[in-house]
C-alpha positions in Angstrom: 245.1 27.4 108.5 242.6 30.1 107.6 243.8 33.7 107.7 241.9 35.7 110.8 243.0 39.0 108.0 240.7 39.4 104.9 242.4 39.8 101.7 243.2 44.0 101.1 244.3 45.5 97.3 243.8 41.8 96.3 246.5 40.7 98.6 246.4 37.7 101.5 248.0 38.5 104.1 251.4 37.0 105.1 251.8 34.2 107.6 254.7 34.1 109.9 255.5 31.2 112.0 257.2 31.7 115.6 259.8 29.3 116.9 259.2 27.2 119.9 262.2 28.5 121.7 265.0 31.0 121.2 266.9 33.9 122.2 263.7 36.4 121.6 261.2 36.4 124.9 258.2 38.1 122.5 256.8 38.0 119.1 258.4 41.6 118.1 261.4 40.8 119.3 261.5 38.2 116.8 260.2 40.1 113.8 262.8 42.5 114.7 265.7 39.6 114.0 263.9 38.8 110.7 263.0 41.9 109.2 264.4 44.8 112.0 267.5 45.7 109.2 264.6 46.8 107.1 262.2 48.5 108.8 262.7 48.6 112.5 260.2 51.8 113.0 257.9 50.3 111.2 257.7 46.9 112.9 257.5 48.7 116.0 254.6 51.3 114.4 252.6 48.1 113.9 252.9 46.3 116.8 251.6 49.5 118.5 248.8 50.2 115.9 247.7 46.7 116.5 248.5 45.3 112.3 250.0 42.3 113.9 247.4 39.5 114.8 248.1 36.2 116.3 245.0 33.4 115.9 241.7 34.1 116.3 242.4 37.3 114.9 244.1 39.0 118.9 246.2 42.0 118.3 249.5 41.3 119.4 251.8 44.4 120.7 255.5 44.7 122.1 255.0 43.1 124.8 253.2 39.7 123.6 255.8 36.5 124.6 256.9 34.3 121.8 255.2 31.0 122.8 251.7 32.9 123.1 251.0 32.3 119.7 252.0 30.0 116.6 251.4 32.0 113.7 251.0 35.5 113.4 249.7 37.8 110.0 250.7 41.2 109.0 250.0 42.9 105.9 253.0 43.3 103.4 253.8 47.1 102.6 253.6 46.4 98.8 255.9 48.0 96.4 254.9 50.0 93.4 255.0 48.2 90.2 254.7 49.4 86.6 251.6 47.6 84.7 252.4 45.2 82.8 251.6 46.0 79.0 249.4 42.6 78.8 245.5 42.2 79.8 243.3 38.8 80.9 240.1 37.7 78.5 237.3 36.2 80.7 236.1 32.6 78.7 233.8 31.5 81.6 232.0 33.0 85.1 229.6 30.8 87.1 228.7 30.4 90.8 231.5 28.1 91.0 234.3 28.7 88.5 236.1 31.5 86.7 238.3 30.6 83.8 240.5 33.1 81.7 242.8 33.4 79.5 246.0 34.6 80.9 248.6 36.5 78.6 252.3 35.9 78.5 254.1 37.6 80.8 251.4 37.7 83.4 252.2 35.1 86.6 249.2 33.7 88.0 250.5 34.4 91.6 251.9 36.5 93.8 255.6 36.1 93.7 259.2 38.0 93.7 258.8 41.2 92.0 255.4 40.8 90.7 252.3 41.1 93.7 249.6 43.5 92.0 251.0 42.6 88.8 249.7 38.6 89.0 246.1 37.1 87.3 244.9 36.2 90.9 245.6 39.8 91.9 244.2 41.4 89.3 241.6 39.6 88.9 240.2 39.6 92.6 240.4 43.5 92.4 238.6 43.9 88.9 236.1 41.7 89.6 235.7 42.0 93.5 236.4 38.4 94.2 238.4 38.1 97.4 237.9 34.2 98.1 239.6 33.7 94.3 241.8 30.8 94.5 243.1 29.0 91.0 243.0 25.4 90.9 246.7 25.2 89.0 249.0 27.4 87.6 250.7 28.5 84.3 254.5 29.6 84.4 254.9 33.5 84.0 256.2 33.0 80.7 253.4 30.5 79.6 249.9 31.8 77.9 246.6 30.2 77.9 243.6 28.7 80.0 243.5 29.2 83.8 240.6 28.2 86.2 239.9 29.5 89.1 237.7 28.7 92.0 235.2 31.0 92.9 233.2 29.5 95.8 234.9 28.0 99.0 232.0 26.0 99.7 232.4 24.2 96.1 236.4 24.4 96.0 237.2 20.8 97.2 235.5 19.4 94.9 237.3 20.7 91.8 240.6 20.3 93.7 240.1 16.5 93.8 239.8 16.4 89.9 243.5 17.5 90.1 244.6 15.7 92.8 243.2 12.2 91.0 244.4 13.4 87.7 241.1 13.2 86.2 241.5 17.2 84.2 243.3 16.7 80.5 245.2 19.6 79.6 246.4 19.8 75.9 248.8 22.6 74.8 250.5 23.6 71.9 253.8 24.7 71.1 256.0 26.0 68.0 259.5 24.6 67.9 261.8 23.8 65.0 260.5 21.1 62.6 263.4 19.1 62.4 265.6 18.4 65.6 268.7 20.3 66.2 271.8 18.6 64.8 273.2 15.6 67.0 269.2 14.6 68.0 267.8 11.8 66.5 264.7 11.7 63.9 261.1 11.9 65.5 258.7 9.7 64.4 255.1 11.7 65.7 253.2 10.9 67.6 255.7 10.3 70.6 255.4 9.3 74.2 258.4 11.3 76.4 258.7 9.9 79.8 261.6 10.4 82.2 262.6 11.3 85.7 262.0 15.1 86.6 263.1 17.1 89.7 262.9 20.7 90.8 264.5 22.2 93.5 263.1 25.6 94.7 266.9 26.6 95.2 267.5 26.4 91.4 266.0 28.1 88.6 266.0 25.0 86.0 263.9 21.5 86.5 266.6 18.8 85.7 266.3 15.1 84.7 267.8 12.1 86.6 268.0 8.7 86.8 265.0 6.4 88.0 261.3 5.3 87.4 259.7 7.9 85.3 257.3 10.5 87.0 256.8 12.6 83.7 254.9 11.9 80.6 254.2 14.2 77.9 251.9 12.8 74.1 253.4 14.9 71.9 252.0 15.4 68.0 253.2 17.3 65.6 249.7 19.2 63.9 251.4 21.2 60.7 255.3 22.9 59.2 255.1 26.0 57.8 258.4 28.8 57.4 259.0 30.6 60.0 257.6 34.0 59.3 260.5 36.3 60.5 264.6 35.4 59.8 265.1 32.3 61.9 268.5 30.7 63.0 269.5 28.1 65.5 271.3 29.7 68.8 273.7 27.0 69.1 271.7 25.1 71.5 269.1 23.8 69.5 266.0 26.6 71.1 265.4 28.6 68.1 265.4 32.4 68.5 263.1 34.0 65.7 265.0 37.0 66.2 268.0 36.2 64.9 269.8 36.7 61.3 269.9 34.1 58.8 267.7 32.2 56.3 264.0 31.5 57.3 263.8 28.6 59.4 261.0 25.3 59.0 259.0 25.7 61.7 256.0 23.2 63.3 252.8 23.6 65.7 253.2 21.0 68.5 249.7 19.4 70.4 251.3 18.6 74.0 249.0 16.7 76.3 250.7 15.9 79.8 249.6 13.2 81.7 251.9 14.7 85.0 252.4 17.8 86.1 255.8 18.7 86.7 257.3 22.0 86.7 258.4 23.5 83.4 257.6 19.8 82.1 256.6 20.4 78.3 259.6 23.1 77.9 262.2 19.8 79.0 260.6 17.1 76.7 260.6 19.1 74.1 264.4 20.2 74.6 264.8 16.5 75.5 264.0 16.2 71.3 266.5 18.8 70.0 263.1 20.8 69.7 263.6 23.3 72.2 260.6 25.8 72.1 260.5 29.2 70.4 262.0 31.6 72.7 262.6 29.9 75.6 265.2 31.1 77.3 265.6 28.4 80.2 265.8 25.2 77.7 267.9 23.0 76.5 270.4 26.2 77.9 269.6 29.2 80.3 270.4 32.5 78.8 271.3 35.4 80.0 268.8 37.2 82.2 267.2 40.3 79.8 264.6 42.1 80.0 261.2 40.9 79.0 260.8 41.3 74.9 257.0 41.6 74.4 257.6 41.0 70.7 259.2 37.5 71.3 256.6 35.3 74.3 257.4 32.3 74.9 255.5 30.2 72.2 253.6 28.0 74.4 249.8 27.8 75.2 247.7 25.9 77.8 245.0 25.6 74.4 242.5 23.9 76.4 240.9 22.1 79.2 238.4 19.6 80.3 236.6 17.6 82.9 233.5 15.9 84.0 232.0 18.9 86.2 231.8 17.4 90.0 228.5 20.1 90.2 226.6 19.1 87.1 228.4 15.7 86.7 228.3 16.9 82.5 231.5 17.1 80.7 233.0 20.3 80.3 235.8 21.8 78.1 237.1 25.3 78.2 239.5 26.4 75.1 241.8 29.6 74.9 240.7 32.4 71.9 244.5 33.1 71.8 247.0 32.5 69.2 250.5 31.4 69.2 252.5 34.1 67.5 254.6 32.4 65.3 252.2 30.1 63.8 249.2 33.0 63.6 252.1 34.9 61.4 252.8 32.1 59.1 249.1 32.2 58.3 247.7 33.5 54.7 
């Protein structure tokens, strides 16, 4: 359902659902239950300012019953947020499409602590796009290629290419060379496919028992030393931040042929080869604070398509490098 709100600061604005029934006879009275521990004065400053908006776009005040509308919109009082110390590269602007390059660190969306602070955000802002939309996502902690939909009228069309699995993505990764002790050899290229599922209640995507919904191609492209002191954490991720002797480290080409969350990051662990950094896999670490020195070392390096507007094939690479491997090099 369309928002009868435009998007301000770069921002939709949030949906709320009422209940059928209850113990609240109007809208406010349910806000209040929700959110009235809050900010009951300002709940109350809205409803009378007219912020609140049922369908259609109606201002709804304190006296609008509950079953008089389904959904309602308000605008989110945003909190501040410190700029993060990372910036977006445009690679492509048409009529139809935007693609970037988005820096680790960076989500794509709005989420948790980070609103302003998201691609989408900043990019509808800096380029006055409000009807930006992007057609997948990267994790926070994951660097690379993102498209992003610029026309509505045109959007459908490029979302069916990811619904029928018809866009190849190819990543890269740096990971050990050699699996962690107690994994078997790797003879490259391999095939991982298994059972994945992620509940939203859970930070960590887990495997489990049954017919495979996951499949990752997974080549290794070239070793070289790590180019900072390298040790194993006892968990088989490598943490290039550690003491000991240099460790052999590889470049990884991932191509997924699903899309589950946090997917490469688990068949790689699966491996022994847990990626560079990674804090969730094969073991979740302590929460810290984010290290700009040590990003996750994974890229979205590319992606391509048979445009559904020119019907031509299309491929869109990232400029960026994978620290790890960009060090190694003479």
């Amino acid at each position: 359902m369309q928002s009868p709100l435009p998007v301000r600061d770069g921002v939709n604005a949030t949906r709320l659902r009422l209940p059928d029934e209850g113990p609240w006879d109007t809208a406010m009275d349910y806000m209040m239950h929700r959110w009235g521990h809050i900010d009951p004065q300002g709940i109350e400053d809205r409803f009378d300012a007219g912020e609140i908006v049922g369908e259609g776009g109606i201002p709804l005040d304190r006296s609008t019953p509950l079953q008089e509308h389904t959904f309602i919109w308000y605008y989110r009082t945003l909190p501040a947020e410190t700029r993060l110390p990372v910036e977006l590269r445009i690679l492509h602007r048409d009529e139809h499409l935007l693609v970037v390059d988005k820096p680790h660190f960076l989500p794509t969306t709005p989420g948790g602590t980070y609103i302003q602070e998201s691609a989408l955000v900043r990019l509808r802002k800096q380029l006055d796009l409000p009807d930006l939309i992007p057609m997948h996502r990267l994790d926070r902690m994951t660097a690379g290629v993102l498209l992003l939909s610029t026309n509505p009228q045109t959007r459908g069309k490029y979302q069916v290419l990811f619904e029928k699995r018809q866009v190849q993505k190819e990543y890269e990764c740096v990971s050990a060379a050699e699996p962690a002790p107690g994994y078997p050899a790797v003879d490259f290229p391999v095939v991982v496919r298994n059972r994945m599922t992620k509940s939203r209640s859970y930070l960590l995507a887990e495997v489990v028992d049954g017919e495979p919904n996951a499949e990752t191609r997974i080549e290794r492209l070239e070793t070289f030393d790590g180019g900072a002191p390298a040790g194993a954490n006892g968990t088989g991720a490598i943490d290039t931040g550690a003491g000991g002797a240099g460790q052999r480290l590889a470049r990884y080409r991932l191509e997924p042929h699903t899309g589950k969350t946090h997917q490469l990051r688990v068949h790689m662990a699966s491996l022994g080869l847990g990626i560079v950094n990674d804090a969730f896999y094969p073991d979740l670490l302590d929460k810290a604070p984010d290290d700009y020195g040590k990003p996750l070392q994974l890229l979205a390096r590319g992606i391509r398509f048979i445009d559904p507007i020119s019907g031509k094939p299309v491929e869109y690479r990232s400029s960026l490098e994978l620290s790890e491997a960009d060090r190694a090099r003479p």
